[in-house]
C-alpha positions in Angstrom: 68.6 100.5 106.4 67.1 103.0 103.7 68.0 102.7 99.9 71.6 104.8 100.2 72.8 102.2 102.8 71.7 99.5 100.8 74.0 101.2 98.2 77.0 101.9 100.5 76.5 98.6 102.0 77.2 96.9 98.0 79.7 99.1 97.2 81.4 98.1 100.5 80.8 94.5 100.0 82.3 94.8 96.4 85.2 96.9 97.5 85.4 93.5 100.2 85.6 91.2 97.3 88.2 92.8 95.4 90.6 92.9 97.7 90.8 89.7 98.5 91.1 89.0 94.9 93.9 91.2 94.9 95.4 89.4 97.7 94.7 86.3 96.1 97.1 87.8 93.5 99.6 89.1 96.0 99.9 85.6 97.6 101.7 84.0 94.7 105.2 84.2 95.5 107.0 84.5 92.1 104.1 87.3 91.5 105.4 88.7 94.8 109.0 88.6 94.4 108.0 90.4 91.2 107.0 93.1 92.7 109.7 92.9 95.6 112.1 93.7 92.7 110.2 96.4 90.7 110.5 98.0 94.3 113.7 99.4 93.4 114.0 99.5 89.7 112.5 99.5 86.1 113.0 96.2 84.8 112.2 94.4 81.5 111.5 90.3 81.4 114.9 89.3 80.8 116.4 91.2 84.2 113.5 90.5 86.3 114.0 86.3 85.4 117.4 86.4 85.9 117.4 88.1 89.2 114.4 85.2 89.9 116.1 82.5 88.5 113.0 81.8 86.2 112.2 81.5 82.7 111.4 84.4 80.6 108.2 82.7 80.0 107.0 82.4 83.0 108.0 85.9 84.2 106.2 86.9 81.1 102.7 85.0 82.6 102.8 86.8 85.8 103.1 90.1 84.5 100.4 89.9 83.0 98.3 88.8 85.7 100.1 91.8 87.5 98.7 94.2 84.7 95.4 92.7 85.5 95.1 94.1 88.5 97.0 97.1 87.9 99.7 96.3 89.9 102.2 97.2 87.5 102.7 99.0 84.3 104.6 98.5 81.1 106.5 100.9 78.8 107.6 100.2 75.9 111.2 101.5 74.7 112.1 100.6 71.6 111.7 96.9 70.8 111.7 96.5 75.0 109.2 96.6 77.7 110.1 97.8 80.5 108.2 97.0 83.7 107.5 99.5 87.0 104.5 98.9 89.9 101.7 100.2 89.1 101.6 103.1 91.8 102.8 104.1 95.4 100.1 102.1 96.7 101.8 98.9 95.5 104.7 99.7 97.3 103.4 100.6 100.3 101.4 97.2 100.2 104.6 95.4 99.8 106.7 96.9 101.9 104.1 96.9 105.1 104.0 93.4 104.5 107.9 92.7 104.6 107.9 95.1 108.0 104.8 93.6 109.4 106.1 89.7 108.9 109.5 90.5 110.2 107.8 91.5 113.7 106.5 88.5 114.3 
């Protein structure tokens, strides 16, 4: 290996490491039925724990760990935030996972 595929090799390595963080992330359930819902609409914290049956609290603490990792993004309206995934990508992630675990 010369010096450049040392390189590519780190960044691949890295790029490794973060996803599984970011699946780490995904594997929460609340954090995923977060995202299941923000599939097919804006929502602030109040809608988003009432469709979960959670507290507003709690829904609160994921969506920040969401934000983290840029899985979803907040905008602000007035006195409410209103939540949205972060881009396409997060759908697409979601979505392929609902297909892929209702074919086995």
């Amino acid at each position: 290996m010369n010096d450049y595929s040392y390189v590519l090799w780190g960044v691949y390595v890295k790029n490794i490491e973060r996803s599984v963080e970011l699946l780490k992330v995904l594997a929460d359930s609340t954090r995923f039925r977060i995202l299941d819902q923000l599939i097919h609409k804006t929502m602030c914290v109040k809608e988003i724990a009432k469709e979960l049956n959670a507290t507003q609290s709690a829904i609160s603490h994921q969506l920040r760990i969401l934000k983290e990792y840029n899985l979803v993004k907040a905008n602000r309206h007035g006195k409410q935030v209103f939540y949205s995934l972060g881009d396409e990508h997060v759908r697409n992630i979601i979505e392929q996972v609902i297909v892929h675990v209702g074919h086995n």
